[in-house]
C-alpha positions in Angstrom: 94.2 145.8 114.9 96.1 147.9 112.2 94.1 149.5 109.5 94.9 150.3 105.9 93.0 152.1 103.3 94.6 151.5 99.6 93.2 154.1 97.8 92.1 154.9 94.2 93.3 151.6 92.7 91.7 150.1 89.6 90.2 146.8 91.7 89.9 143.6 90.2 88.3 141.2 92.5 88.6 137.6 90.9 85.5 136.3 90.3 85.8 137.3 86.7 84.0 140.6 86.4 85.1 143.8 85.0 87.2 146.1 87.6 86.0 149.2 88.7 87.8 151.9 90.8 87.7 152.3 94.3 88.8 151.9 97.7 89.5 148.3 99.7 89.7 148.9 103.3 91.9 146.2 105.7 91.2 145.5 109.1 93.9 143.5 110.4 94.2 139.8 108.4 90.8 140.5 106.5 89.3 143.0 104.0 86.4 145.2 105.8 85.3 146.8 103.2 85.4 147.4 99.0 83.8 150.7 97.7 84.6 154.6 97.2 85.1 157.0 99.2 86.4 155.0 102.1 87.4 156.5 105.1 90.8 156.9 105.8 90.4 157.7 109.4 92.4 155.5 111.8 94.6 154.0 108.3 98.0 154.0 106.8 96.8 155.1 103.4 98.3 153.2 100.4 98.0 155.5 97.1 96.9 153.3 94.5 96.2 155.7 91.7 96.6 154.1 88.0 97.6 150.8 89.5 95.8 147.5 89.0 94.3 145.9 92.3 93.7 142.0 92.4 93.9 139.1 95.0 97.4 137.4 95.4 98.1 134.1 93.4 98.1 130.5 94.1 100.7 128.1 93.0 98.7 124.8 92.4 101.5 122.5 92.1 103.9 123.0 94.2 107.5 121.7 95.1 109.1 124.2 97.2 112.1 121.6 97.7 113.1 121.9 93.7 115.4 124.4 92.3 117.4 124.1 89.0 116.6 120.2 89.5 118.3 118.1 86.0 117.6 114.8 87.3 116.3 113.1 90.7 120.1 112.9 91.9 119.1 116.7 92.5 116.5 115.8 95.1 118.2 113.0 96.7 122.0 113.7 97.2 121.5 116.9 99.0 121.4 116.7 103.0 118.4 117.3 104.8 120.3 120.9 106.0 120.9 122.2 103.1 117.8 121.3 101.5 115.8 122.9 104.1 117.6 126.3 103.3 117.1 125.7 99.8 113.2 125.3 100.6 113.0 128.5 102.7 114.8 130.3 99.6 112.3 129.0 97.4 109.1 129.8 99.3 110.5 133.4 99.8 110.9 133.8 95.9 107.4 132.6 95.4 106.3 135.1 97.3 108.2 137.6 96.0 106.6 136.7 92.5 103.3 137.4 94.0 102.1 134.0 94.9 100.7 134.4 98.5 99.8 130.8 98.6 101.3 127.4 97.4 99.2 124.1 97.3 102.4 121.7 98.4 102.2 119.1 95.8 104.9 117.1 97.2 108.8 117.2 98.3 112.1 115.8 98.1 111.9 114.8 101.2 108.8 114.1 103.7 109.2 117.5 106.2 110.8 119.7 104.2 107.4 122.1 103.5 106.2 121.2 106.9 109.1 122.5 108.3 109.1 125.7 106.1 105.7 125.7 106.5 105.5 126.2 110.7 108.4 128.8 110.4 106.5 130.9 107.7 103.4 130.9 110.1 105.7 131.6 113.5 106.8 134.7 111.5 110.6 133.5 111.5 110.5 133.1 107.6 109.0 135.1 104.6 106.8 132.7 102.6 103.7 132.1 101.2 100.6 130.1 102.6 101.7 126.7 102.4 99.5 123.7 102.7 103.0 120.8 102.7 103.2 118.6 100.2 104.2 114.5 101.6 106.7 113.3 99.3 105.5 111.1 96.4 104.2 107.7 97.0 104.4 105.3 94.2 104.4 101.4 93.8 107.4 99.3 92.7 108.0 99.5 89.3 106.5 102.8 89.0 107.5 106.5 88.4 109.4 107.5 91.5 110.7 103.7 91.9 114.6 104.1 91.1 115.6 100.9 92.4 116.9 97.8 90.9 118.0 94.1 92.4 121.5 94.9 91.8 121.0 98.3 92.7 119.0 99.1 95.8 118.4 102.7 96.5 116.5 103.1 99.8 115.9 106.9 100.2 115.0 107.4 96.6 112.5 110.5 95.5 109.5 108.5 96.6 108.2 106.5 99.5 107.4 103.0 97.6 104.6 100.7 98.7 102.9 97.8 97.7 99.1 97.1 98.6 96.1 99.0 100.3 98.0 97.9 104.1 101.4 99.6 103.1 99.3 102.3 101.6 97.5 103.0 104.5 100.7 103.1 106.7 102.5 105.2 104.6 99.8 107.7 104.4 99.6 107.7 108.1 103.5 108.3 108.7 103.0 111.6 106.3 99.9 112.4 108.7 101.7 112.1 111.5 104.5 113.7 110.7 102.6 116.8 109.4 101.7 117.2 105.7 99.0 118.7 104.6 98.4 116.8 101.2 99.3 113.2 100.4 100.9 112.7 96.8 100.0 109.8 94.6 102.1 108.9 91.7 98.9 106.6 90.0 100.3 106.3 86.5 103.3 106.6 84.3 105.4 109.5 82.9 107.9 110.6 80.2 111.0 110.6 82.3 110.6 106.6 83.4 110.3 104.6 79.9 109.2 100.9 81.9 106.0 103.4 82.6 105.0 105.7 80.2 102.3 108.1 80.3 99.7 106.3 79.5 99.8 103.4 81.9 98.3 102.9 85.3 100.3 101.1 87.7 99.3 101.7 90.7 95.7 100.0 91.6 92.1 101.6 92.8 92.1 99.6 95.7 95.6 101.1 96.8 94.2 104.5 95.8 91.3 104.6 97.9 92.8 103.5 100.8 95.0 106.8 100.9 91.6 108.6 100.2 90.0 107.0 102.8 93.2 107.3 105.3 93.9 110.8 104.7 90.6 112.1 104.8 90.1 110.4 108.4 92.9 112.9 109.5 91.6 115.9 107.7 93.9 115.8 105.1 93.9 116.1 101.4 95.2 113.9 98.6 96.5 115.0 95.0 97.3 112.8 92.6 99.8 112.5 89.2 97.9 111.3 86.7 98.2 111.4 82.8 96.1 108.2 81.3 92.7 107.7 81.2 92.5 104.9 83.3 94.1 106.6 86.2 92.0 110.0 86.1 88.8 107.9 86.0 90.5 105.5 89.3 91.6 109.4 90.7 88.1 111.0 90.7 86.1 107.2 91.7 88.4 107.1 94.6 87.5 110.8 96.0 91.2 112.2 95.1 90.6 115.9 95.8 93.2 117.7 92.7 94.2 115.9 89.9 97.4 116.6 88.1 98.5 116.5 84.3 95.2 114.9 83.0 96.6 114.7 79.2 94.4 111.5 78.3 90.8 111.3 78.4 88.1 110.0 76.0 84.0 110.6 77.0 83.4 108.6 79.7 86.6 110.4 82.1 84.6 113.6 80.6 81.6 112.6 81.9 83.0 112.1 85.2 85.0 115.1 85.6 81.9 116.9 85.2 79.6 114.7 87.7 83.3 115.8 89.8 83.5 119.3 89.3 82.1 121.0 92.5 84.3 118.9 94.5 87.4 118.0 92.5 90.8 120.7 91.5 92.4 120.3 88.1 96.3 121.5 87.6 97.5 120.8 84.2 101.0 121.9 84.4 101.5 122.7 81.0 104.3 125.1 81.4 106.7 121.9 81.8 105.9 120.5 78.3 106.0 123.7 76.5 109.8 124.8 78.2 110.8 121.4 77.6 110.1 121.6 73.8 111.0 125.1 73.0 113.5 126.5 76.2 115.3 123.3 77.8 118.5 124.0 76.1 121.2 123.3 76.9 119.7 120.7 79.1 117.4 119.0 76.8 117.0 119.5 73.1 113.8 120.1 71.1 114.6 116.5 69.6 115.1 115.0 72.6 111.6 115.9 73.9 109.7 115.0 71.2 111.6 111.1 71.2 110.1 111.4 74.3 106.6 112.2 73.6 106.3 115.3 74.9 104.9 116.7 71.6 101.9 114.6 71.9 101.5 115.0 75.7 101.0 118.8 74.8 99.2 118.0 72.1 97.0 115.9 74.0 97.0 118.5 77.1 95.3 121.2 75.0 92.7 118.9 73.6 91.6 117.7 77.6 91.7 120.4 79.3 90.1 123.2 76.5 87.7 120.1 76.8 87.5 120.1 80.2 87.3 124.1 80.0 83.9 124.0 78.4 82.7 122.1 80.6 83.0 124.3 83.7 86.1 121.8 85.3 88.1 124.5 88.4 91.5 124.6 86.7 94.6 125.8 89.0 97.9 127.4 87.4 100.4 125.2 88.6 103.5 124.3 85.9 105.7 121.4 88.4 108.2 124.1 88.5 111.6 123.9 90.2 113.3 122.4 87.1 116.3 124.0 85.5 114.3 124.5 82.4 111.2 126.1 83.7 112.3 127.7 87.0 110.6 128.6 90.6 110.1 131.9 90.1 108.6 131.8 86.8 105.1 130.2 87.8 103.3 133.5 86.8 104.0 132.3 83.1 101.0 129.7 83.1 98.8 132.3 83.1 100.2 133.0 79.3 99.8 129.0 78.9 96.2 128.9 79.8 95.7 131.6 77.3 97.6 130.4 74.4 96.8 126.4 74.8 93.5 126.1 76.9 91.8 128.7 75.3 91.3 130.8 78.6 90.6 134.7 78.3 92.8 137.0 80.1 90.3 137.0 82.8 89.4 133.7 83.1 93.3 132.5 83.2 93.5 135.0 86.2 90.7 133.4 87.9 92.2 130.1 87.5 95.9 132.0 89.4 93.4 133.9 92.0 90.0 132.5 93.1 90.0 129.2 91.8 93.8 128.6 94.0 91.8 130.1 96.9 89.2 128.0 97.1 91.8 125.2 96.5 93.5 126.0 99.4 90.5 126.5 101.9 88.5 123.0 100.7 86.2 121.8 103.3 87.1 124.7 105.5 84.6 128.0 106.3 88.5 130.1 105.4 87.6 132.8 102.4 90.6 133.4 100.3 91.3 134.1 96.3 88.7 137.0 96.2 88.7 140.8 96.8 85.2 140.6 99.1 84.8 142.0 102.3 85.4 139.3 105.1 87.9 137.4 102.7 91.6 137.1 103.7 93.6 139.6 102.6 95.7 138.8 100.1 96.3 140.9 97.7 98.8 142.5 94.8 99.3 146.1 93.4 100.5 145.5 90.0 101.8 148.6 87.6 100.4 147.5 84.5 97.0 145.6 83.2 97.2 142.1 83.3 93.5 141.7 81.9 95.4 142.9 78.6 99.1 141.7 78.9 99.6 138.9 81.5 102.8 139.0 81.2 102.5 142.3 83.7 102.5 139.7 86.6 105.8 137.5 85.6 108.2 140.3 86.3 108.6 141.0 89.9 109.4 144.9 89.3 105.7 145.4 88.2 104.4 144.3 91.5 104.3 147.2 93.7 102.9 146.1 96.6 102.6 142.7 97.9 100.1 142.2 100.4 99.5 138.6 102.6 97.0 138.7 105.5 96.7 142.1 106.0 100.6 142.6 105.9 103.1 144.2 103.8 105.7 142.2 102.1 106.6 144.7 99.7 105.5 148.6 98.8 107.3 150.1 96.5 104.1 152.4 95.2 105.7 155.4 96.2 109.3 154.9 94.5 
């Protein structure tokens, strides 16, 4: 196994506590050792000096298969070639932005991450970790649900069922076909007015069935979820990461909290705040607030600083891949935990490091998201101080080495 010594960096290790400076010894896909004074005997020797040394990032909520998406006629109309290409450019960028894993939340089509997925770990593509999101299952009626009698529109951005029998079919077929999580689209949203965001369409019955079915084949299930009635049907049914989460009142408290060693929290608040203050020309300001996206925020903030104080994991994850708030530009929720959750510095990077680890390694003995010896190693070299300006890890030319499993992506620490 190849060995390599980065030396003299300034290491932070993600569990929160202050850096200290040092030496972090790799031994193939793992970290063998953290200390100073390292031996560099046997190594390629990284010199770290002045740079800042912390675990690679996790993207929470993923969709690998969106990029500059407007409207669902983006996912849809393209063919399943192209938008396989478009998925492998994606993952790639990720990467490059420092995110050396991606929890697949769900795809414009059923095997696009899978697909991506198996050539990222046959070392034919550059990518990230990818656990592959299933594409979104909904009910009729419901978000996702872009058919009408007049207007059938089989193929649509979600696979549509009706009752805990289709439920449990449909969740096999994604089994079966490879994904990694099942997607559940439980209640409403701003973009489909028939369902708003605070409604619940689809029923507990149907959602424990796809607990009940994916966890028989070792799979995980995230949900989409903004009312209050479908976060407390999310985390009765088992669902292991809940999404949005903008409506609560005591009682969905209370059981977030009975949840919270077992349960994965990714607000996405990066979508509401680009929408209201960057979406031009696409949306305006005015637009987005006819749509209640002011009060989603507004309601975000409230939740999930609740939900803060009460020890909840949070994940960064923004649903990027829109046109308005970009793949690429995940990093920045890092910022948004700060300004809207009332996260420290350090605790936002937590929530982009360790906490994304251990969300990708659930109910496995895999270590990842820390800078500890026998942990996967997964790490970035950053020129700057992101416990002080997190904006050091959004641009790409700060991030001088890019480490995944023990190999190289990117070292520019000499240039």
């Amino acid at each position: 196994m190849s060995k390599t010594l980065i030396r003299g960096a300034r290491i932070w290790d993600g569990s929160g506590a202050e850096p200290t400076n040092g030496d972090l010894l790799i031994n193939g896909d793992r970290i063998e050792a953290v200390g100073s004074g390292l031996s560099a005997e046997g190594c390629e020797v990284i010199d770290a000096q002045g740079m800042f040394l912390m675990p690679g990032m996790t993207e929470g909520h993923g969709h690998l298969s969106f990029d500059n998406v407007t409207a669902t006629e983006d996912l849809i109309k393209p063919g399943v070639e192209e938008h396989t290409l478009l998925t492998a450019r994606v993952a790639e960028r990720l990467l490059d932005q420092g995110f050396t894993s991606v929890w697949g939340a769900s795809e414009a089509k059923l095997r696009l991450g899978v697909a991506v997925r198996n050539e990222i770990e046959a070392g034919n593509l550059k990518g990230p970790r990818i656990r592959a999101g299933s594409l979104e299952i909904s009910v009729t009626g419901a978000m996702g649900d872009e058919s009408r009698l007049h207007d059938p529109r089989p193929g649509g951005p979600s696979h549509i069922v009706d009752g805990p029998e289709e439920m449990r079919k449909a969740v096999r077929l994604a089994c079966r076909e490879g994904c990694d999580n099942i997607k559940l689209d439980v209640s409403g949203d701003p973009f489909y007015p028939g369902t708003p965001a605070n409604t619940t369409p689809m029923s507990y019955e149907e959602v424990k069935m796809a607990v009940d079915t994916a966890h028989s084949f070792g799979k995980r299930v995230n949900a989409h979820v903004r009312s209050i009635a479908g976060a407390k049907v999310c985390l009765k049914a088992g669902v292991d990461a809940l999404f949005h989460c903008e409506f609560t009142d005591e009682e969905a408290l209370d059981m977030f909290e009975e949840a919270k060693d077992r349960v994965y929290v990714v607000p996405t608040v990066s979508l509401f705040h680009t929408l209201l203050y960057e979406a031009e020309p696409y949306m305006s300001a005015d637009v987005a607030r006819m749509m209640g996206i002011d009060r989603l925020l507004e309601a975000s903030q409230e939740t999930h600083t609740a939900l803060r104080k009460r020890g909840i994991k949070h994940v960064i994850g923004g649903d990027f891949g829109f046109a308005w708030s970009p793949n690429g530009t995940n990093a920045r929720d890092i910022e948004f935990f700060v300004k809207y959750y009332g996260y420290s510095p350090a605790e936002a990077l937590v929530c982009a490091t360790a906490n994304g680890g251990a969300m990708m390694t659930m109910g496995t003995d895999e270590k990842l998201g820390l800078l500890k010896e026998g942990y996967l190693a997964d790490m970035l070299l950053v020129n700057g101080d992101p416990l002080t300006d997190t904006a050091a890890v959004v641009d790409a030319n700060n991030l001088k080495l890019i480490m995944k499993g023990g190999v190289v992506h990117k070292n520019t620490t000499a240039a």
